[in-house]
PDB file of N, CA, C and O in Angstrom:
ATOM      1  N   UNK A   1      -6.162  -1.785  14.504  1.00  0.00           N
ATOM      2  CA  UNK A   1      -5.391  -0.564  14.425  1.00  0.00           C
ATOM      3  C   UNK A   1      -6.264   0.538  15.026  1.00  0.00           C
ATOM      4  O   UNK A   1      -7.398   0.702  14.575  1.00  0.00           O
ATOM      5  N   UNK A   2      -5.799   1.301  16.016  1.00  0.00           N
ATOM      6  CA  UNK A   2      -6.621   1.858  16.767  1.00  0.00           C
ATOM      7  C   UNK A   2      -6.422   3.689  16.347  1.00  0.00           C
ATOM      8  O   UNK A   2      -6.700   4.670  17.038  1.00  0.00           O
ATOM      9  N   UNK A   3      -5.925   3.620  15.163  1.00  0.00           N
ATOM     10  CA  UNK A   3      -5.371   5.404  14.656  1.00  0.00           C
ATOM     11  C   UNK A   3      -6.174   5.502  13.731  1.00  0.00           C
ATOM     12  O   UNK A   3      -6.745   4.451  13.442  1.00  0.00           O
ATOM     13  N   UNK A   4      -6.510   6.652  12.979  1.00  0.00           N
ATOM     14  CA  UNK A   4      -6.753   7.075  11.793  1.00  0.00           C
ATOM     15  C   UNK A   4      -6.282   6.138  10.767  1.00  0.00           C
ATOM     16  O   UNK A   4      -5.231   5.498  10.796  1.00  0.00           O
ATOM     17  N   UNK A   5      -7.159   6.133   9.882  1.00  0.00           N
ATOM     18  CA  UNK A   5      -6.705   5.488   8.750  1.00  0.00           C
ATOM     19  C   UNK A   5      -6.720   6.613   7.499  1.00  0.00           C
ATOM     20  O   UNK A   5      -7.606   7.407   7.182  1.00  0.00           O
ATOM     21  N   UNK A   6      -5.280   6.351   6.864  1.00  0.00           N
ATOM     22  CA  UNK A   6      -5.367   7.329   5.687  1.00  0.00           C
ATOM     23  C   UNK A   6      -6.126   7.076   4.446  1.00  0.00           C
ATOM     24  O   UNK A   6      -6.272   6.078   3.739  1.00  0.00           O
ATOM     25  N   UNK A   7      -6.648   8.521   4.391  1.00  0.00           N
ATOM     26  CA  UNK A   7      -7.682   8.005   2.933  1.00  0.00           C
ATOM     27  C   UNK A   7      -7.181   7.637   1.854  1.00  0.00           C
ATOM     28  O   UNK A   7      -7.968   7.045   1.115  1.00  0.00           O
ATOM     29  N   UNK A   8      -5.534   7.847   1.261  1.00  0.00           N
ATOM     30  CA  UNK A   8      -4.775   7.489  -0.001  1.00  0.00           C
ATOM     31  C   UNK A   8      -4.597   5.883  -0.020  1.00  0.00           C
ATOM     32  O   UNK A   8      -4.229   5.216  -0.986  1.00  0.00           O
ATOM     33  N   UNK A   9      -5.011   5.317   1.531  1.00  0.00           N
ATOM     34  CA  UNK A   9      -4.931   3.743   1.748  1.00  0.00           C
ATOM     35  C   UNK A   9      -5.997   3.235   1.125  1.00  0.00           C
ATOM     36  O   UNK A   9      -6.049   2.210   0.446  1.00  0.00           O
ATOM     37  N   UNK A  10      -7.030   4.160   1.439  1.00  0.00           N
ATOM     38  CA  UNK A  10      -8.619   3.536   0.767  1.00  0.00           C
ATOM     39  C   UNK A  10      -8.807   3.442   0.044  1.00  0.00           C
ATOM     40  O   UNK A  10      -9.444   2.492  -0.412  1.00  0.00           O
ATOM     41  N   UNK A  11      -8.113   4.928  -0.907  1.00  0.00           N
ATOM     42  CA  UNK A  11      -8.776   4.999  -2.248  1.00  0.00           C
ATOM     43  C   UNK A  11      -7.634   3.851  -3.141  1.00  0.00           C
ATOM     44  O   UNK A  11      -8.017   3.105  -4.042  1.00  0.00           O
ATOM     45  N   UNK A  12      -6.835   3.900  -2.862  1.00  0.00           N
ATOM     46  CA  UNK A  12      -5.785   2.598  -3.356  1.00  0.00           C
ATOM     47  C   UNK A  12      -6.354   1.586  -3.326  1.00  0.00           C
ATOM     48  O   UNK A  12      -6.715   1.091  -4.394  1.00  0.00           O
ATOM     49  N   UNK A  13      -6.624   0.949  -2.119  1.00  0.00           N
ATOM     50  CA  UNK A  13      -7.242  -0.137  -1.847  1.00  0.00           C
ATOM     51  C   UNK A  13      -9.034  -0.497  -2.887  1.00  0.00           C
ATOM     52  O   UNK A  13      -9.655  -1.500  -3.241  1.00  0.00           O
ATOM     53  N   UNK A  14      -9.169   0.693  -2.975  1.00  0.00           N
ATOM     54  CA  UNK A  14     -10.595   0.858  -3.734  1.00  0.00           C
ATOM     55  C   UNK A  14     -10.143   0.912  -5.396  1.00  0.00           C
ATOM     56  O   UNK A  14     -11.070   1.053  -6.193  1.00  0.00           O
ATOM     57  N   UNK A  15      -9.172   0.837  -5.772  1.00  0.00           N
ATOM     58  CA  UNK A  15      -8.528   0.757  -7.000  1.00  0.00           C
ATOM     59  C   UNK A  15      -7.832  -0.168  -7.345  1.00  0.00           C
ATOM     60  O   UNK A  15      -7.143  -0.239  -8.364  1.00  0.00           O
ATOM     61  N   UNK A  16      -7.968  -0.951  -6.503  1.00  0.00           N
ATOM     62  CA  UNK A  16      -6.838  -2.392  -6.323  1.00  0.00           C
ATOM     63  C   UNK A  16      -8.387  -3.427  -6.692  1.00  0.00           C
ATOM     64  O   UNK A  16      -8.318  -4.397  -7.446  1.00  0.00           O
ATOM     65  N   UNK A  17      -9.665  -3.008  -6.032  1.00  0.00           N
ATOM     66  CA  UNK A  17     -10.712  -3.712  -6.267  1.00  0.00           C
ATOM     67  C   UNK A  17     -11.274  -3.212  -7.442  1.00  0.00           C
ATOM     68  O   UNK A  17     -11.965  -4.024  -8.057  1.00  0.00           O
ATOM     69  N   UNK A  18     -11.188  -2.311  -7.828  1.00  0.00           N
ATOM     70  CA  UNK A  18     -11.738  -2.198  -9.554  1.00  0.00           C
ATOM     71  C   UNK A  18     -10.618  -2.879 -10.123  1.00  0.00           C
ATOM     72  O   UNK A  18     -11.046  -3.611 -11.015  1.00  0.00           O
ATOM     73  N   UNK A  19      -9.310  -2.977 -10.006  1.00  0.00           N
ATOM     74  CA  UNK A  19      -8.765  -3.762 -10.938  1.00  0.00           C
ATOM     75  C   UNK A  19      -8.883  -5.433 -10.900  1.00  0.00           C
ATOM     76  O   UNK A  19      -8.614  -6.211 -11.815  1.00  0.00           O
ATOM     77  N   UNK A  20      -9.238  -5.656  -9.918  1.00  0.00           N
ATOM     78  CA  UNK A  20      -9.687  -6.982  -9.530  1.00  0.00           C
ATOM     79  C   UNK A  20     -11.123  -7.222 -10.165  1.00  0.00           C
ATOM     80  O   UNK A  20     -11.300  -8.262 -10.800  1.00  0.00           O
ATOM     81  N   UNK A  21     -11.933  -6.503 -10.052  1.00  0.00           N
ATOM     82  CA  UNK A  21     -12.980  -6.799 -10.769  1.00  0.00           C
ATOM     83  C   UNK A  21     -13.095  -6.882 -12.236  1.00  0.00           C
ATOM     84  O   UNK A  21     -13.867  -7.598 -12.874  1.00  0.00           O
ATOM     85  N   UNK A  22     -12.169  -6.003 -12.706  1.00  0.00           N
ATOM     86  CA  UNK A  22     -11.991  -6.166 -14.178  1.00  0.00           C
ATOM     87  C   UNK A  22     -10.838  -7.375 -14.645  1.00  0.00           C
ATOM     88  O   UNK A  22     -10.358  -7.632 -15.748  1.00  0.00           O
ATOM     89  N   UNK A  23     -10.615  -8.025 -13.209  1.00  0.00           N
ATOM     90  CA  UNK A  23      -9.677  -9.353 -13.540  1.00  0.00           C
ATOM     91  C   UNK A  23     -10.482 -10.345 -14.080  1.00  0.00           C
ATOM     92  O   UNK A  23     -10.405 -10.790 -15.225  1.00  0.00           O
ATOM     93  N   UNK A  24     -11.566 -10.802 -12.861  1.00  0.00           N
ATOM     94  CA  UNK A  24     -12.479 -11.817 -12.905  1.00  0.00           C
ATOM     95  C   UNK A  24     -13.842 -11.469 -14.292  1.00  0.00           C
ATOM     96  O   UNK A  24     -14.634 -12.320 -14.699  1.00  0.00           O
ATOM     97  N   UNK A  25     -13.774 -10.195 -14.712  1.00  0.00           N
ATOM     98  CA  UNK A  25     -15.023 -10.041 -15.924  1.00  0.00           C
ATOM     99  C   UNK A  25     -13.642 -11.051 -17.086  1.00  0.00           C
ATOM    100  O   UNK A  25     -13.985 -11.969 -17.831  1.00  0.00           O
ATOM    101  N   UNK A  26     -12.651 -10.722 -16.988  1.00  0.00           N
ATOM    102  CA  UNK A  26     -11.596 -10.877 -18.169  1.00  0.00           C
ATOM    103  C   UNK A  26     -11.511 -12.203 -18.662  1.00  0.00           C
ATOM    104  O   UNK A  26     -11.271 -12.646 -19.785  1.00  0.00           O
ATOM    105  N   UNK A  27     -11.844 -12.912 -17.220  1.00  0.00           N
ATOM    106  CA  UNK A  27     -11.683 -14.109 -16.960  1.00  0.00           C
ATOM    107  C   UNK A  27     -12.748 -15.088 -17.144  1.00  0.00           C
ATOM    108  O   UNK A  27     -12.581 -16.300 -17.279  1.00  0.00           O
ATOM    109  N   UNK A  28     -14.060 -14.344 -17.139  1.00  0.00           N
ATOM    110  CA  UNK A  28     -15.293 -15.267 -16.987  1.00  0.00           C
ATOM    111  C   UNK A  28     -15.431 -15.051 -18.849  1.00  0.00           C
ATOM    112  O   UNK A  28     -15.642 -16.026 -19.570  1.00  0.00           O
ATOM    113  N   UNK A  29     -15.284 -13.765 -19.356  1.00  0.00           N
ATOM    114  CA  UNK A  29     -15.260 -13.973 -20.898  1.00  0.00           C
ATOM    115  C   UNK A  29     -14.107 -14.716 -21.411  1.00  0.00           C
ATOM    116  O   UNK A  29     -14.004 -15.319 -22.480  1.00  0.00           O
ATOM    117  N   UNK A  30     -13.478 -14.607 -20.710  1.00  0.00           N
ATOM    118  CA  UNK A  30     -12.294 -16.103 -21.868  1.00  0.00           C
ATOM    119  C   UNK A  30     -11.164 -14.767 -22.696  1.00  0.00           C
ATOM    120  O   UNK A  30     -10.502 -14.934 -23.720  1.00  0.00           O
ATOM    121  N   UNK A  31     -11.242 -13.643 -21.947  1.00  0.00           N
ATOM    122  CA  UNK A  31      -9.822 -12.870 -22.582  1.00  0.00           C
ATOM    123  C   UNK A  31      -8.697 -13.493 -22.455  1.00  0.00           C
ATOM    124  O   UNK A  31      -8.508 -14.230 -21.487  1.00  0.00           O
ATOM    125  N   UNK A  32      -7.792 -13.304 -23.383  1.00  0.00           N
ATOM    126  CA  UNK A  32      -6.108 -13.670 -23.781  1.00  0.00           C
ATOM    127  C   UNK A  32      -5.540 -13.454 -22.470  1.00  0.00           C
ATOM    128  O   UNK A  32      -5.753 -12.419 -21.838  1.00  0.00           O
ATOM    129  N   UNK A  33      -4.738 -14.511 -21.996  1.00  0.00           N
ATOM    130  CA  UNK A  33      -3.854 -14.021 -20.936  1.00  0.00           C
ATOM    131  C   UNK A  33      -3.018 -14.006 -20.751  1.00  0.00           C
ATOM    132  O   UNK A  33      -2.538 -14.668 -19.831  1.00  0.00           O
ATOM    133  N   UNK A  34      -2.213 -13.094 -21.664  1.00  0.00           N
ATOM    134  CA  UNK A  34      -1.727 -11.780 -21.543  1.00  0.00           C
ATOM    135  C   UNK A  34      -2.484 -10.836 -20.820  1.00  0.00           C
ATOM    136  O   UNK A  34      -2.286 -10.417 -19.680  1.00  0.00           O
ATOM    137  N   UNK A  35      -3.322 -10.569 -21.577  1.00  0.00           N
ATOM    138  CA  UNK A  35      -4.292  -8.918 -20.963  1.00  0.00           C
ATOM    139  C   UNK A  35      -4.568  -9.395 -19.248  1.00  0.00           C
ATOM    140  O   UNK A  35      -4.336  -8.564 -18.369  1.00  0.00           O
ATOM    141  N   UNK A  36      -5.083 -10.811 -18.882  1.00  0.00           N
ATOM    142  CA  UNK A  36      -5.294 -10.743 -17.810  1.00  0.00           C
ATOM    143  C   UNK A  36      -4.190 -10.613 -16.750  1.00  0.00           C
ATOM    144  O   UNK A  36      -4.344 -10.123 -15.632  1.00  0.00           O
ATOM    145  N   UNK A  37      -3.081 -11.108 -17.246  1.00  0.00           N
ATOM    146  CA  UNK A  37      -1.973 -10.948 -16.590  1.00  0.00           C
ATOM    147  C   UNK A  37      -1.415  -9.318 -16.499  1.00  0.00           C
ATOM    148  O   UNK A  37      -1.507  -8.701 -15.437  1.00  0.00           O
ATOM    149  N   UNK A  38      -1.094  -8.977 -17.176  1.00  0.00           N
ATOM    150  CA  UNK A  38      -1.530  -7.288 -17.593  1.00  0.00           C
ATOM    151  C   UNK A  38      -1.783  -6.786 -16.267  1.00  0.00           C
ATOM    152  O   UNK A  38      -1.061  -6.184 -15.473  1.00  0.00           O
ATOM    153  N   UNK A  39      -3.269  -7.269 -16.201  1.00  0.00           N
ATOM    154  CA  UNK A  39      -4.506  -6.674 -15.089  1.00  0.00           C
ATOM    155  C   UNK A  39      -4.007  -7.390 -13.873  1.00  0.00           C
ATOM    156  O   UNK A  39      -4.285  -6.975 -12.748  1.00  0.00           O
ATOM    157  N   UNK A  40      -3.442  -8.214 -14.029  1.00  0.00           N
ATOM    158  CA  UNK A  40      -2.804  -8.719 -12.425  1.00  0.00           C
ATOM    159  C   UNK A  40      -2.073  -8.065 -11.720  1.00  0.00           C
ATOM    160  O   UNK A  40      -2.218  -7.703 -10.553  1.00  0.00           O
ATOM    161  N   UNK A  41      -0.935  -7.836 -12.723  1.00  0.00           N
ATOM    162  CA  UNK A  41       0.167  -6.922 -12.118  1.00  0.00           C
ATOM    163  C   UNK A  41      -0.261  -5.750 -11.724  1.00  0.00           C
ATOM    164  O   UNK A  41       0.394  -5.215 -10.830  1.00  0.00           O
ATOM    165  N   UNK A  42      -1.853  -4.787 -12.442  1.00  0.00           N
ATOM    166  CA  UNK A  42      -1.890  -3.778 -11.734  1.00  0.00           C
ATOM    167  C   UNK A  42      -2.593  -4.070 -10.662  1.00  0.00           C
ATOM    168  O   UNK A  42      -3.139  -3.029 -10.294  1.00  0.00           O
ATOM    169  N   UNK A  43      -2.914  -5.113  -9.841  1.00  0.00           N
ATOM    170  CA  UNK A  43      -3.920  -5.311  -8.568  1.00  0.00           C
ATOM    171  C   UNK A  43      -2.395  -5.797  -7.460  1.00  0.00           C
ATOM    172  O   UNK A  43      -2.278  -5.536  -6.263  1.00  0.00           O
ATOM    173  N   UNK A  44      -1.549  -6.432  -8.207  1.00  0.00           N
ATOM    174  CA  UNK A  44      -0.477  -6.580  -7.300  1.00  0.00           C
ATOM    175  C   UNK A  44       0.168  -5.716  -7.105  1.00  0.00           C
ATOM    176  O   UNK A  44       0.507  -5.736  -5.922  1.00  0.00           O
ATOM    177  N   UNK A  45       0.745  -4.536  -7.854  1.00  0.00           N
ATOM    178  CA  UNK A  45       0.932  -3.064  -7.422  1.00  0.00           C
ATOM    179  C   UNK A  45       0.737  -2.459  -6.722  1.00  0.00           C
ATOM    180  O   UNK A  45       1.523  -2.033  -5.876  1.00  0.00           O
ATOM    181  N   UNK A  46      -0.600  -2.177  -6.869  1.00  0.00           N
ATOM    182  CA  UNK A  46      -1.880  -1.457  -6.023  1.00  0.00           C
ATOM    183  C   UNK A  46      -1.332  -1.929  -4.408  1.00  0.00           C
ATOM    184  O   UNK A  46      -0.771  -1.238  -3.557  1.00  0.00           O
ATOM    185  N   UNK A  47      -1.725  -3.335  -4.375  1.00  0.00           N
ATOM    186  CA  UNK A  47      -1.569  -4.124  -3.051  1.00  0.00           C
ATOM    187  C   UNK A  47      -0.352  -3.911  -2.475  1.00  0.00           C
ATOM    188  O   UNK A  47      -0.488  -3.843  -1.254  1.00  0.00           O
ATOM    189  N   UNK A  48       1.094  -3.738  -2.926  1.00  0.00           N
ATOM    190  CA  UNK A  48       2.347  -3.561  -2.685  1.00  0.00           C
ATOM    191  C   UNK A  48       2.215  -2.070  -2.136  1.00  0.00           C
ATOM    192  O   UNK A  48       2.793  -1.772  -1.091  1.00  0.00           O
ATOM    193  N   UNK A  49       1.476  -1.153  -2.818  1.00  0.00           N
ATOM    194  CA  UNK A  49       1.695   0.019  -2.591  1.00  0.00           C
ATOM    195  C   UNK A  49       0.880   0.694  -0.654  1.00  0.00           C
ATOM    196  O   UNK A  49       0.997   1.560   0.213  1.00  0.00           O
ATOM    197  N   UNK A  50       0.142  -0.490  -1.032  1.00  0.00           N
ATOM    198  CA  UNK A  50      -0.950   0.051  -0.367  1.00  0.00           C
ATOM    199  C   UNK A  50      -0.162  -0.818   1.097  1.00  0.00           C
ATOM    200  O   UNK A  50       0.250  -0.276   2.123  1.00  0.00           O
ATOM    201  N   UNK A  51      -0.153  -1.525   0.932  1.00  0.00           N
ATOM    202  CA  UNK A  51       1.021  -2.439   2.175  1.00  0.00           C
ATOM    203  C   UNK A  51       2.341  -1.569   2.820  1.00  0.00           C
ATOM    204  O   UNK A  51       2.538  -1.748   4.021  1.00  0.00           O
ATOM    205  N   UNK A  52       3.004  -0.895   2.297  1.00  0.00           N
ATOM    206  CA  UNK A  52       4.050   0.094   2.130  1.00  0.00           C
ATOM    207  C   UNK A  52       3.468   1.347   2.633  1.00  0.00           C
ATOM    208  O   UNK A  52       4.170   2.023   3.383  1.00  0.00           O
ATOM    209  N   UNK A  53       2.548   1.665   2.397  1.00  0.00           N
ATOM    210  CA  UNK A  53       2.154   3.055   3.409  1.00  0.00           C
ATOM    211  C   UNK A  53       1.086   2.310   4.640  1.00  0.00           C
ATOM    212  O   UNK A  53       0.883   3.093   5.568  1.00  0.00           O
ATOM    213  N   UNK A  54       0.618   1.409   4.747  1.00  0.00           N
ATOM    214  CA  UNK A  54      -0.058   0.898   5.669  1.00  0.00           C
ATOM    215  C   UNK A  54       1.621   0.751   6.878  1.00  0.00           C
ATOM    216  O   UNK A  54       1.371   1.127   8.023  1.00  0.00           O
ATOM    217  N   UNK A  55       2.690   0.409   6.722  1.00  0.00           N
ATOM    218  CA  UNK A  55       3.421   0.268   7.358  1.00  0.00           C
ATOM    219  C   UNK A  55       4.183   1.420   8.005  1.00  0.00           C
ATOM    220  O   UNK A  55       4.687   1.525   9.123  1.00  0.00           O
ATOM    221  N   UNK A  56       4.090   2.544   6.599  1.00  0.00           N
ATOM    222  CA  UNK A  56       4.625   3.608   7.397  1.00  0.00           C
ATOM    223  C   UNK A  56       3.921   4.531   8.033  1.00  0.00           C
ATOM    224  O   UNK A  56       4.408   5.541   8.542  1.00  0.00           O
ATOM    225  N   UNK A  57       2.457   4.151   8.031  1.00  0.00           N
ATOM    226  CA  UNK A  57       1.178   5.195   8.766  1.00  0.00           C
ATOM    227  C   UNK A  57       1.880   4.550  10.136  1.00  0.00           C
ATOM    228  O   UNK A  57       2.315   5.398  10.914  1.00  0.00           O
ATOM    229  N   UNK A  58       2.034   3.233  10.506  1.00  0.00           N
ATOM    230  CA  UNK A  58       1.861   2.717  11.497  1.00  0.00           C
ATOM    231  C   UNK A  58       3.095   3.304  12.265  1.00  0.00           C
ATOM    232  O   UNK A  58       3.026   3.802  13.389  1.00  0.00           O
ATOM    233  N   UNK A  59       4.453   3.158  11.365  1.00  0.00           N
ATOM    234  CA  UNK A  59       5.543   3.681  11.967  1.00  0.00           C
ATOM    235  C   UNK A  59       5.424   4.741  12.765  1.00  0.00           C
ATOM    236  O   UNK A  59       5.699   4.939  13.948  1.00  0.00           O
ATOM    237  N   UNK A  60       4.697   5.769  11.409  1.00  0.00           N
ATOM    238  CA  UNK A  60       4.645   7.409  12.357  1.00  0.00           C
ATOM    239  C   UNK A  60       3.714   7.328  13.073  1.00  0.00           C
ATOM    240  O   UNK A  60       3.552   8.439  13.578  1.00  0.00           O
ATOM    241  N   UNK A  61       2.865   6.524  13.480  1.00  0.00           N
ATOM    242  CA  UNK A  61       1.650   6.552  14.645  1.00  0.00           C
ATOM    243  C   UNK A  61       2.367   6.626  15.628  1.00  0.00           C
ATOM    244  O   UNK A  61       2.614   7.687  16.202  1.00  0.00           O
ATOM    245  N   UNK A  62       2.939   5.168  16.068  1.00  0.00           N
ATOM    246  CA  UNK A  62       3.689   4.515  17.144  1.00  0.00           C
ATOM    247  C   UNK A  62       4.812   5.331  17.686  1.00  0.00           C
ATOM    248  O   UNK A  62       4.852   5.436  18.911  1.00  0.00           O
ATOM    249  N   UNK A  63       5.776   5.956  16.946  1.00  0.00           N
ATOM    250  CA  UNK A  63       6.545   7.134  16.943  1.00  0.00           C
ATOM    251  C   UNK A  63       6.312   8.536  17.109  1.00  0.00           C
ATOM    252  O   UNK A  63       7.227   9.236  17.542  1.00  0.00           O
ATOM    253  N   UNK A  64       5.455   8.920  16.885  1.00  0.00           N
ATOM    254  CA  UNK A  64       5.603  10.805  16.554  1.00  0.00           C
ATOM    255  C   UNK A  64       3.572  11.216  17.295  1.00  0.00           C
ATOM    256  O   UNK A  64       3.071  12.175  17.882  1.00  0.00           O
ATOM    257  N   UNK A  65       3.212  10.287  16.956  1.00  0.00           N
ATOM    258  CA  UNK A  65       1.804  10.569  17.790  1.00  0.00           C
ATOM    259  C   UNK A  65       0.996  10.575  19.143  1.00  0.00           C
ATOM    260  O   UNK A  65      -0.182  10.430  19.473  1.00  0.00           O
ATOM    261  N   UNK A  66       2.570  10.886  19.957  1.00  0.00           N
ATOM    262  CA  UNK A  66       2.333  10.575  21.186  1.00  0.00           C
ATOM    263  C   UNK A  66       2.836  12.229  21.922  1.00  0.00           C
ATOM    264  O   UNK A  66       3.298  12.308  23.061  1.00  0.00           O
ATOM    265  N   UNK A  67       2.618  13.480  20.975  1.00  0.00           N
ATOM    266  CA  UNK A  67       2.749  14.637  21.684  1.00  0.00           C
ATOM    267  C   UNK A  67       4.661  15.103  21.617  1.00  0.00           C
ATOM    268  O   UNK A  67       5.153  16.155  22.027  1.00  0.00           O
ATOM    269  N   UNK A  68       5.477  13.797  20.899  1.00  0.00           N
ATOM    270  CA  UNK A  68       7.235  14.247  21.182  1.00  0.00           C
ATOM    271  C   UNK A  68       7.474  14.801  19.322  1.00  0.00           C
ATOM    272  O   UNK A  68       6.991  14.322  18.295  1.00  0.00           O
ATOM    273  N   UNK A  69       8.331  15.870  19.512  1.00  0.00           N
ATOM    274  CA  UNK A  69       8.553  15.989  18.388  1.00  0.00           C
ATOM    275  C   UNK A  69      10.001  15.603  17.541  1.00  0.00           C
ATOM    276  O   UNK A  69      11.080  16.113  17.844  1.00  0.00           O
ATOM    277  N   UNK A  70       9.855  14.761  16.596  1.00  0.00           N
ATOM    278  CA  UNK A  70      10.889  13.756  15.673  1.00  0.00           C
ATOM    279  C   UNK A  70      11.732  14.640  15.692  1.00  0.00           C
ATOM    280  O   UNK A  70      11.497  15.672  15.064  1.00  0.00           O
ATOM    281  N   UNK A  71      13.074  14.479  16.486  1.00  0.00           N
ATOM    282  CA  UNK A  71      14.316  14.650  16.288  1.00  0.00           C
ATOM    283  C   UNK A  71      14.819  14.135  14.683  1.00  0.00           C
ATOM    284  O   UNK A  71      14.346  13.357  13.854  1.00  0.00           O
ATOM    285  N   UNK A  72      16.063  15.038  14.743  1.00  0.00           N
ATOM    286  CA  UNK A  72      16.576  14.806  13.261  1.00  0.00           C
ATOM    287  C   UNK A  72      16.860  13.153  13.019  1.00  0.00           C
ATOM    288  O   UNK A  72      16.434  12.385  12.156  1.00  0.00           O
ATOM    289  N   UNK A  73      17.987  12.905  14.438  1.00  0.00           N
ATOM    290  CA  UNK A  73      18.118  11.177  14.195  1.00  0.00           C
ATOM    291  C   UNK A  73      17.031  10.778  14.278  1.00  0.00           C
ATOM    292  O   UNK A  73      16.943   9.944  13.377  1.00  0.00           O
ATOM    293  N   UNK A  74      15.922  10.842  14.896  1.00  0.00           N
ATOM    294  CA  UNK A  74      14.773   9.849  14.579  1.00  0.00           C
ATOM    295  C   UNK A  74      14.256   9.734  13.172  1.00  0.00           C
ATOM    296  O   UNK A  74      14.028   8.673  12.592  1.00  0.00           O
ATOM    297  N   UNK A  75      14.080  11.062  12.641  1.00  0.00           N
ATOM    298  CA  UNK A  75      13.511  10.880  11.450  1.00  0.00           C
ATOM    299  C   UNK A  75      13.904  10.090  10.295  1.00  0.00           C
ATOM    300  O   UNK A  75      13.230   9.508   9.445  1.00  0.00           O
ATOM    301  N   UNK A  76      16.154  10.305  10.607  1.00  0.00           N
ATOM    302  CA  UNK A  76      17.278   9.061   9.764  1.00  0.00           C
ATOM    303  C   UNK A  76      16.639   8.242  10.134  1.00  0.00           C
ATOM    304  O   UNK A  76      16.285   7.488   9.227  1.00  0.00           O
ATOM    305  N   UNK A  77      16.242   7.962  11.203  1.00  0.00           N
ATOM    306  CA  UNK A  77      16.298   6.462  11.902  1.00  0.00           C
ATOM    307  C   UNK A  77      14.915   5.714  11.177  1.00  0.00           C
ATOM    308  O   UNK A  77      15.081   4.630  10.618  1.00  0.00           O
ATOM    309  N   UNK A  78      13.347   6.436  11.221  1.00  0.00           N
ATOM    310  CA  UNK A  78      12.462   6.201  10.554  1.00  0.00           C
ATOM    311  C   UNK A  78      12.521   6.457   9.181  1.00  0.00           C
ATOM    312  O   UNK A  78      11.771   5.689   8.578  1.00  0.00           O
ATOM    313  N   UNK A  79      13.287   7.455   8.239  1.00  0.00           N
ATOM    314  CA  UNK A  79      13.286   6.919   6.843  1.00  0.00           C
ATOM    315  C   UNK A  79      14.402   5.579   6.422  1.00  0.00           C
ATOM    316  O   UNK A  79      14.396   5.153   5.267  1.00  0.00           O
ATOM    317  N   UNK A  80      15.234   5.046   7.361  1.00  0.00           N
ATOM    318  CA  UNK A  80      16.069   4.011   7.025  1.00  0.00           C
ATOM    319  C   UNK A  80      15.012   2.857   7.147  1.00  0.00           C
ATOM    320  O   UNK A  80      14.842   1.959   6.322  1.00  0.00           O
ATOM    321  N   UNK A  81      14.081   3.112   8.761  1.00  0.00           N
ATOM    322  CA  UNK A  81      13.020   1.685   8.158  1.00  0.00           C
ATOM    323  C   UNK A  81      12.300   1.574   7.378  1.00  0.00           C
ATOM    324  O   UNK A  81      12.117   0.482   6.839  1.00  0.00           O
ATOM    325  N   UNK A  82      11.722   2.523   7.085  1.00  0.00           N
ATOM    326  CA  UNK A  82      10.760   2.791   5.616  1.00  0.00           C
ATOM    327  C   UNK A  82      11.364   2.019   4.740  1.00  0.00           C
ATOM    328  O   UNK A  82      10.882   0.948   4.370  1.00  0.00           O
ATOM    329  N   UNK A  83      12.469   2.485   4.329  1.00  0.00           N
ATOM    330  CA  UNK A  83      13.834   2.182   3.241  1.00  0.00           C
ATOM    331  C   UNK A  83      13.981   0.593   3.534  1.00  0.00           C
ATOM    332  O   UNK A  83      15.031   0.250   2.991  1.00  0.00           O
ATOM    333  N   UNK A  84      13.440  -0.391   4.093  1.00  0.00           N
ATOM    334  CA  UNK A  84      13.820  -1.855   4.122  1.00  0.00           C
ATOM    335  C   UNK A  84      12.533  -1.615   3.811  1.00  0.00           C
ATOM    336  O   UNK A  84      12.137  -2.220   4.807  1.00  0.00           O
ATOM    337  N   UNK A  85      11.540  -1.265   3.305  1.00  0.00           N
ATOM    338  CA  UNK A  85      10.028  -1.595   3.244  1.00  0.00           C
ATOM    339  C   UNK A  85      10.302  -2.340   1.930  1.00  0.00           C
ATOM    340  O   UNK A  85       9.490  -3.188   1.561  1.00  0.00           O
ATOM    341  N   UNK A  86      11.511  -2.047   1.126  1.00  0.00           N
ATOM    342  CA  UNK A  86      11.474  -2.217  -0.036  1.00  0.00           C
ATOM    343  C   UNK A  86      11.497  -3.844  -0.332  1.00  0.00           C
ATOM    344  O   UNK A  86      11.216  -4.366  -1.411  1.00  0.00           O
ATOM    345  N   UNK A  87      11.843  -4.430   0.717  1.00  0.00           N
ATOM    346  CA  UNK A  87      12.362  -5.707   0.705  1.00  0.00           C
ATOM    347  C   UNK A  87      11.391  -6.329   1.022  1.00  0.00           C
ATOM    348  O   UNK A  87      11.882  -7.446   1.189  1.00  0.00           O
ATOM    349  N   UNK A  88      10.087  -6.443   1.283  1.00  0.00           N
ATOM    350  CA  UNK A  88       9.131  -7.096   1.821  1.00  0.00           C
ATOM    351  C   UNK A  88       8.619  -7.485   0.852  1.00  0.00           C
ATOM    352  O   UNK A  88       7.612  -8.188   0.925  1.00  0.00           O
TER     353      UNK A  88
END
């Protein structure tokens, strides 16, 4: 990826690995799993979330970062693809 990368990607991504790390401590002590499962879902979150703006950084790169400015239909047109992000 040859653009900027957003920092709300990082710090997500950097919160997706503390919750991961507090997966595998959960795990090497022998916690209930429940709790580890718990802690899963918030690293699979994290990851969903962080996948979902990784897609729409890319959208508006490829689109709007080339000096043209987003017409109204473009912008329908780019929040309708966003809007299938949901399905991934």
């Amino acid at each position: 990826m040859s653009h900027g990368m957003n920092p709300d990607i990082i710090k997500r991504l950097r919160r997706a690995q503390g919750h991961l790390g507090t997966v595998v401590g959960m795990v090497e002590t022998g916690r209930d799993v429940p709790d580890v499962v718990q802690q899963l879902q918030a690293v699979e979150k994290a990851l969903e979330k962080v996948k979902e703006l990784l897609i729409f950084d890319h959208i508006e790169h490829h689109l709007f970062d080339h000096g043209q400015a987003a017409t109204p239909e473009m912008r329908r047109t780019i929040d309708g693809l966003k809007a299938l992000t949901k399905y991934l």
